[in-house]
Residue frames relative to the residue before (quaternion, step in Angstrom):
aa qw qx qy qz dx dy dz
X 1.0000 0.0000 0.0000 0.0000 0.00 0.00 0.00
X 0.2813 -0.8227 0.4705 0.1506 3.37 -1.19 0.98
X 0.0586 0.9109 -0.4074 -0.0286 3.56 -0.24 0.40
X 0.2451 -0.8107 0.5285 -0.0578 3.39 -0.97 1.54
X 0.0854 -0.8478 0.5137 -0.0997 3.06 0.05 1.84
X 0.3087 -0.8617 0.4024 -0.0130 3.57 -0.63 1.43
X 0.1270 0.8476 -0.5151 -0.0097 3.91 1.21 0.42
X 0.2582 -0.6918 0.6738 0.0274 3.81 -0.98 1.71
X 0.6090 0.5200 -0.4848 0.3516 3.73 0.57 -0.10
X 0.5472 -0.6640 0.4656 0.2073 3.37 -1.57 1.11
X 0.6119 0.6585 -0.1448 0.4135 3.41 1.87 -0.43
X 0.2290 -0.7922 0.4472 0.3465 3.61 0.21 0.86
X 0.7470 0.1925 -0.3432 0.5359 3.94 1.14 0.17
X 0.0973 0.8157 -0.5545 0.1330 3.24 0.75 0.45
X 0.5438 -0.6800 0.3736 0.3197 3.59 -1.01 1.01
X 0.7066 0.4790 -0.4020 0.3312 3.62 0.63 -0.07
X 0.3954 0.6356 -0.3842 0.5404 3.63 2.34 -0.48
X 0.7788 0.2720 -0.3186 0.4670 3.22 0.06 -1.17
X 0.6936 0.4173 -0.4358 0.3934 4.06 -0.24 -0.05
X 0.4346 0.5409 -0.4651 0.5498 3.84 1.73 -0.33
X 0.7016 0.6194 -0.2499 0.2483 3.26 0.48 -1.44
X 0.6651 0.6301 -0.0440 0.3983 3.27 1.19 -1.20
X 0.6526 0.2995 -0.1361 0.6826 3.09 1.68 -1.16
X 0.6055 0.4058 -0.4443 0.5208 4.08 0.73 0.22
X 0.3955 0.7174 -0.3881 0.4221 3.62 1.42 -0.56
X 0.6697 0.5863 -0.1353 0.4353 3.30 0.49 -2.00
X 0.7040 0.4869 -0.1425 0.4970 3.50 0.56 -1.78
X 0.6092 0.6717 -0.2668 0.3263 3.35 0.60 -0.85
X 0.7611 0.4537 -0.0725 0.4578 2.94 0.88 -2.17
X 0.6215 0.5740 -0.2698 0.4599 3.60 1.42 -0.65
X 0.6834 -0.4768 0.2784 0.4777 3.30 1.34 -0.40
X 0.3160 0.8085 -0.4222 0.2613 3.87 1.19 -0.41
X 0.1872 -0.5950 0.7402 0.2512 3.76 -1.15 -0.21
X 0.1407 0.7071 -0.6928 -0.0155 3.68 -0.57 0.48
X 0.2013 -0.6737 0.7102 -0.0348 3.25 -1.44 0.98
X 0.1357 -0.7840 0.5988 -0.0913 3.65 -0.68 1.56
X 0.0139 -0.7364 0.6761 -0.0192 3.27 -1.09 1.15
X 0.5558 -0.7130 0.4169 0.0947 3.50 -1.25 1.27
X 0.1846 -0.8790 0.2981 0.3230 3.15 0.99 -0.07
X 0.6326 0.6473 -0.2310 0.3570 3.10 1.42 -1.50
X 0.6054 0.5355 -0.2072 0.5512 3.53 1.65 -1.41
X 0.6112 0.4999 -0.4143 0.4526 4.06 0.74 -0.35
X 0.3127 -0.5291 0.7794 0.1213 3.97 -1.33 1.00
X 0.5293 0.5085 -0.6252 0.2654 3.59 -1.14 1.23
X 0.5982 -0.6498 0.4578 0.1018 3.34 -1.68 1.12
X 0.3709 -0.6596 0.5726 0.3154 3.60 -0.66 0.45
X 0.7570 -0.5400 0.2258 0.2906 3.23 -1.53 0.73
X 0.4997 -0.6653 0.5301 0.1636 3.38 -1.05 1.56
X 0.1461 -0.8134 0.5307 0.1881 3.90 1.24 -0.10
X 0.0783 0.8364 -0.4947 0.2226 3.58 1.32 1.94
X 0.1146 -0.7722 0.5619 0.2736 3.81 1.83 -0.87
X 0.2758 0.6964 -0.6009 0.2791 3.72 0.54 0.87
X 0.7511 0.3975 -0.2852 0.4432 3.45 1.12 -0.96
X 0.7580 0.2776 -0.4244 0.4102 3.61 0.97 0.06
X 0.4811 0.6628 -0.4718 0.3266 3.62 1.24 0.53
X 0.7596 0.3005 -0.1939 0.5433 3.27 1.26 -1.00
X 0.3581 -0.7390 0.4811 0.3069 3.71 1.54 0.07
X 0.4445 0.6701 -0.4275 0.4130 3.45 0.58 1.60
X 0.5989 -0.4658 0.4677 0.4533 3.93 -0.98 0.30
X 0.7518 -0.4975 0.3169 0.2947 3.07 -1.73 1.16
X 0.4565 -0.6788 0.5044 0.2765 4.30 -0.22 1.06
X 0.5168 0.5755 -0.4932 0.3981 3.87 0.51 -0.57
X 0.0745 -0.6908 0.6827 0.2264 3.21 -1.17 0.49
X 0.2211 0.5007 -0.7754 0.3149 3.76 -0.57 0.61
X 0.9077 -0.3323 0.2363 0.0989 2.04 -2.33 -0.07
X 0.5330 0.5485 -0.3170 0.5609 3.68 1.17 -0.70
X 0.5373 0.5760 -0.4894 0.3742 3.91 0.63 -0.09
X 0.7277 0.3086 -0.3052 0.5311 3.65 0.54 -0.32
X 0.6073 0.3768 -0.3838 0.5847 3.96 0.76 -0.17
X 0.6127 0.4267 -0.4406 0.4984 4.09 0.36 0.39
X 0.5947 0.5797 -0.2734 0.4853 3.72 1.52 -0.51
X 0.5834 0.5528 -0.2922 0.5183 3.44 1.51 -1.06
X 0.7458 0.4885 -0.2542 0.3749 3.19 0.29 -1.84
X 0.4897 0.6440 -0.3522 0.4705 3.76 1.17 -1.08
X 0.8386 0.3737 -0.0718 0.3898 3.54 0.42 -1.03
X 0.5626 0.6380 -0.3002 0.4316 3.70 1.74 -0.23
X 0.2831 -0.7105 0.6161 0.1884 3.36 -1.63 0.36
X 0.7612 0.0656 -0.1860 0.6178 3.55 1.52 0.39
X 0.0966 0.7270 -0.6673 -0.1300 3.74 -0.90 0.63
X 0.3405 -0.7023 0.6189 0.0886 3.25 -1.44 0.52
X 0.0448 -0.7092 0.6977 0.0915 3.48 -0.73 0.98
X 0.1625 -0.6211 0.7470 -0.1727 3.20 -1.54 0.82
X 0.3164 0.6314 -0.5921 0.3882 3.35 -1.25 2.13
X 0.4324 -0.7246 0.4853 0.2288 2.92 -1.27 1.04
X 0.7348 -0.3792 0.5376 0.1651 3.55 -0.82 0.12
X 0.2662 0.8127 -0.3948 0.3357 3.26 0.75 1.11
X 0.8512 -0.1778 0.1074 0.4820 3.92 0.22 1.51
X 0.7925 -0.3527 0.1809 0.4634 3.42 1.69 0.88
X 0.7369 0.0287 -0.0677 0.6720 3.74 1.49 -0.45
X 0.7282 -0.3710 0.2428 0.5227 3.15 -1.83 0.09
X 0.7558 -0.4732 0.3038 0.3354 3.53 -1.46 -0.44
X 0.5516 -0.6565 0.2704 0.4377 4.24 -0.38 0.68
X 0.4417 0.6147 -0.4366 0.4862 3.56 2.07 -0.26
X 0.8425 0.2172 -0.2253 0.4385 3.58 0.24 -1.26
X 0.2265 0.5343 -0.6602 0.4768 4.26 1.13 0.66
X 0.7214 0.5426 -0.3523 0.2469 3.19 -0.60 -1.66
X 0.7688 0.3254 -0.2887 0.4688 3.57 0.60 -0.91
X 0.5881 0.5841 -0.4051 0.3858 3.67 1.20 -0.74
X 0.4758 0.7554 -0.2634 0.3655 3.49 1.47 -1.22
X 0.6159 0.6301 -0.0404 0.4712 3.01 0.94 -2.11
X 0.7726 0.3873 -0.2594 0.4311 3.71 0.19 -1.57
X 0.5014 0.5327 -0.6015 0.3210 3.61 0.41 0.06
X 0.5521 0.6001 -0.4860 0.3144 3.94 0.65 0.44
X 0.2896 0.6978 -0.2547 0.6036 3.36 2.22 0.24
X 0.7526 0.3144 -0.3214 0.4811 3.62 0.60 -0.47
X 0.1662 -0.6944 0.6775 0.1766 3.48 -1.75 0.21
X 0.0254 0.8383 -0.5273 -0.1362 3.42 0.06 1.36
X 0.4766 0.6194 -0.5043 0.3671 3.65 0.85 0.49
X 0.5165 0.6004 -0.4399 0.4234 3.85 1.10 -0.74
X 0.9484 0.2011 0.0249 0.2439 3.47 -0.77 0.82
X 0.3128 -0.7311 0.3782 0.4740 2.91 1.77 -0.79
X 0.6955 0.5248 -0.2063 0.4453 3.16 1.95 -0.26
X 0.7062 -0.4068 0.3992 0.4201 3.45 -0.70 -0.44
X 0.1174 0.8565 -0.5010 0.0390 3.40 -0.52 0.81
X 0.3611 -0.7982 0.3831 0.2928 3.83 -0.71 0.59
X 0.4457 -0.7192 0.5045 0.1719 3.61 -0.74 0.31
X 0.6110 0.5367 -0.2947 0.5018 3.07 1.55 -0.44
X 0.6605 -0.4362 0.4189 0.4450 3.98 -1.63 0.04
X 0.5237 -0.6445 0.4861 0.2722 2.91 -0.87 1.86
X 0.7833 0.2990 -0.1702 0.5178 4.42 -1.25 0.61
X 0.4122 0.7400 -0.4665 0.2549 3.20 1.14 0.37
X 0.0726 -0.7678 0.6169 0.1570 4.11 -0.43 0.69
X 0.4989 -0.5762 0.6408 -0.0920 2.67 -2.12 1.30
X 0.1168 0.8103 -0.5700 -0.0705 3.70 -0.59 1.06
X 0.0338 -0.8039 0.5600 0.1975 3.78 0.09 0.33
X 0.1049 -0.7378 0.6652 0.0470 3.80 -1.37 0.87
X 0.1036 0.8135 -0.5663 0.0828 3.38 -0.73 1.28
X 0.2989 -0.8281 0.4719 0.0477 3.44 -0.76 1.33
X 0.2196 -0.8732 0.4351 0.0007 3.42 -0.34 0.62
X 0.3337 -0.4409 0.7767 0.3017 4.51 -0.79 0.72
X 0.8923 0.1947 -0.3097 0.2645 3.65 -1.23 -0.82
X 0.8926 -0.3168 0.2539 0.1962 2.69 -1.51 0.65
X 0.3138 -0.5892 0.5550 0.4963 3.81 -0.80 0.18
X 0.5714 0.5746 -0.4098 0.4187 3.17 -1.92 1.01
X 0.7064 0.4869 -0.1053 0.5028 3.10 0.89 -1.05
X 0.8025 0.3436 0.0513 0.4850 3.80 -0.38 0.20
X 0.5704 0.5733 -0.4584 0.3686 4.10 0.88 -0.61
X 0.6263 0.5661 -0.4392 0.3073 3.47 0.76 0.29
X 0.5313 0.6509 -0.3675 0.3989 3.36 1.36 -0.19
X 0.5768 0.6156 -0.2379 0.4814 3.27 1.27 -0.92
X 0.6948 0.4756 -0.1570 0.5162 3.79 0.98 -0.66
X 0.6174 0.5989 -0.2186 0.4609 3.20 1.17 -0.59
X 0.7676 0.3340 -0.0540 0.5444 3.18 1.13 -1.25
X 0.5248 0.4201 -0.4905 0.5545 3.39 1.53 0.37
X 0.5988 0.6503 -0.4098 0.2249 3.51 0.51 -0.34
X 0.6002 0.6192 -0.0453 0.5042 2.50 1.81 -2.08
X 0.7286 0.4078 -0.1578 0.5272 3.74 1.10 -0.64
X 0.3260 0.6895 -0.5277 0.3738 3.61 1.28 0.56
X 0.5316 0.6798 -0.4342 0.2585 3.52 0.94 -0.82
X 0.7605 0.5570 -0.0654 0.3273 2.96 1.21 -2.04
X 0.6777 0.0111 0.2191 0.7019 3.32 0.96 -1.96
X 0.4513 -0.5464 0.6946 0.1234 2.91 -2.60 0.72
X 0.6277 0.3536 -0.2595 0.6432 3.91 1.17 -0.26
X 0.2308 0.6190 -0.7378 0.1389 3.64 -0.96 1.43
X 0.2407 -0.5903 0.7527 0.1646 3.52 -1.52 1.42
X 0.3254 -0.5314 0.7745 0.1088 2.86 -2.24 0.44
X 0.1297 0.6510 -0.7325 -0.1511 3.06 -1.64 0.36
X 0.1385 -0.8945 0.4170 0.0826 3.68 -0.69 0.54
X 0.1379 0.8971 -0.4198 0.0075 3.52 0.91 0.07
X 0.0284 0.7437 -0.6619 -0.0896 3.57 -0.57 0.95
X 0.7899 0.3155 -0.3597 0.3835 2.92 -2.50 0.00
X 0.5176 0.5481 -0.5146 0.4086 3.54 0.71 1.53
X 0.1850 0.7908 -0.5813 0.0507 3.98 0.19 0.64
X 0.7404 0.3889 -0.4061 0.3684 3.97 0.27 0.08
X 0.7252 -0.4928 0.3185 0.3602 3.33 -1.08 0.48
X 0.8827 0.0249 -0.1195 0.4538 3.49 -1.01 0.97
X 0.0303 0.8789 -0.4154 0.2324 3.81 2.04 0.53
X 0.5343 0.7199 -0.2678 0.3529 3.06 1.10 -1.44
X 0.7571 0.4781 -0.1158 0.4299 3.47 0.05 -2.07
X 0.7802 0.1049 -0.4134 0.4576 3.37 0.80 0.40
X 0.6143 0.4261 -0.4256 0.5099 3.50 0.54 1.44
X 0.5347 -0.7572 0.3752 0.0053 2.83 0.11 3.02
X 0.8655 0.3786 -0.2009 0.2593 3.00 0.52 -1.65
X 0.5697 0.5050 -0.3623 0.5377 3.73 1.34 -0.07
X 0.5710 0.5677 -0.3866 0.4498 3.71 1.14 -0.19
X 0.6027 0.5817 -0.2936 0.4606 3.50 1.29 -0.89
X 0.7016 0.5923 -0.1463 0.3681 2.82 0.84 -1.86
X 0.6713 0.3517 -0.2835 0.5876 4.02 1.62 -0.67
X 0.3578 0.4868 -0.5794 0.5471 3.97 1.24 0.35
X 0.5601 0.6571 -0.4425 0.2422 3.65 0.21 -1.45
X 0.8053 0.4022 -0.0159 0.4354 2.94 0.16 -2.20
X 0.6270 0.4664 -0.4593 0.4225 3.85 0.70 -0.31
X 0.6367 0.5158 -0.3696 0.4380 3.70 1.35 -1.03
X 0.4930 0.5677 -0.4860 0.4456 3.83 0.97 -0.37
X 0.8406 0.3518 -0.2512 0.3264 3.41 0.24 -1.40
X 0.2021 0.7697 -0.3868 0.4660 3.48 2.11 -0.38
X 0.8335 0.3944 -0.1400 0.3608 3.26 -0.14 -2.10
X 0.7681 0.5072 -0.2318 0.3146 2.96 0.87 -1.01
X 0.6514 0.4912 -0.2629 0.5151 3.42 1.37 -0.48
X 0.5069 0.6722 -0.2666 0.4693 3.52 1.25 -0.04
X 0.6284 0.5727 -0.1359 0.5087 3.39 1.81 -1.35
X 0.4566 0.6315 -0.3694 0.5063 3.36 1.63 -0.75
């Protein structure tokens, strides 16, 4: 199993790294290849809205940095985004790439939408949150909608009322809860 693990946090322990971590941990030990990219530490441009990549039905033309993490992701059976909660949505590190991935689509296939990516591919998104629970569950919905192109299997994690570093580690139950979701995707790649 391949895995593309996306960390949007500006924090090298930032609470959504270290709960990404945890659930690529898991994956790992079972056997996985996981391949992590920092966003914050990558130099690339949000989309130039050039339609080069759905005219010629090809990965995003920019060369920067995101050119070799659109090669991974192209090739995965799980990617994980992972972000804190930043003014209402994920963070402008891990937009930028989501922005970006629409070179993944073939609107010409069908008249419909089509994905570019490995057909059964699963999607886990982990988003940490300062406010309160309550706050924010719409972001999660938004980006499953928005990610229908890609996959039919999207985890959530959601974890409010975490705003210091490494906060996380003393909240068991979202640590379990990313063991959880790696044994789903475990299982599920096994079924293959």
């Amino acid at each position: 199993m391949k895995v593309t693990c996306l960390l949007g946090s500006p924090r090298k322990n930032g609470n959504s790294t270290l709960l990404a971590r945890k659930l690529c941990d898991t994956l790992e030990h079972a056997g996985a290849e996981i391949h992590y990219y920092e966003l914050n530490k990558m130099n690339y441009r949000g989309c130039q809205a050039c339609d080069v990549c759905q005219k010629q039905k090809r990965n995003c033309i920019l060369r920067d940095d995101l050119a070799e993490v659109f090669e991974t992701v192209q090739d995965s059976d799980v990617v994980i985004f992972a972000s804190p909660v930043y003014f209402g949505d994920v963070s402008a590190q891990l937009k930028g790439y989501i922005d970006r991935s629409r070179c993944f689509i073939d609107r010409s296939a069908d008249g419909g939408k089509n994905s570019r990516l490995k057909p059964g591919i699963k999607f886990a998104m982990i988003l940490t949150q300062a406010a309160p629970e309550g706050y924010y569950q719409g972001i999660h919905y938004e980006y499953e909608r928005l990610f229908q192109v890609f996959t039919e299997d999207m985890h959530l994690i959601q974890v409010p009322g975490v705003l210091r570093e490494k906060e996380i580690l003393n909240r068991p139950e979202f640590l379990r809860q990313a063991e959880d979701i790696a044994k789903k995707l475990l299982r599920w790649n096994s079924s293959i």
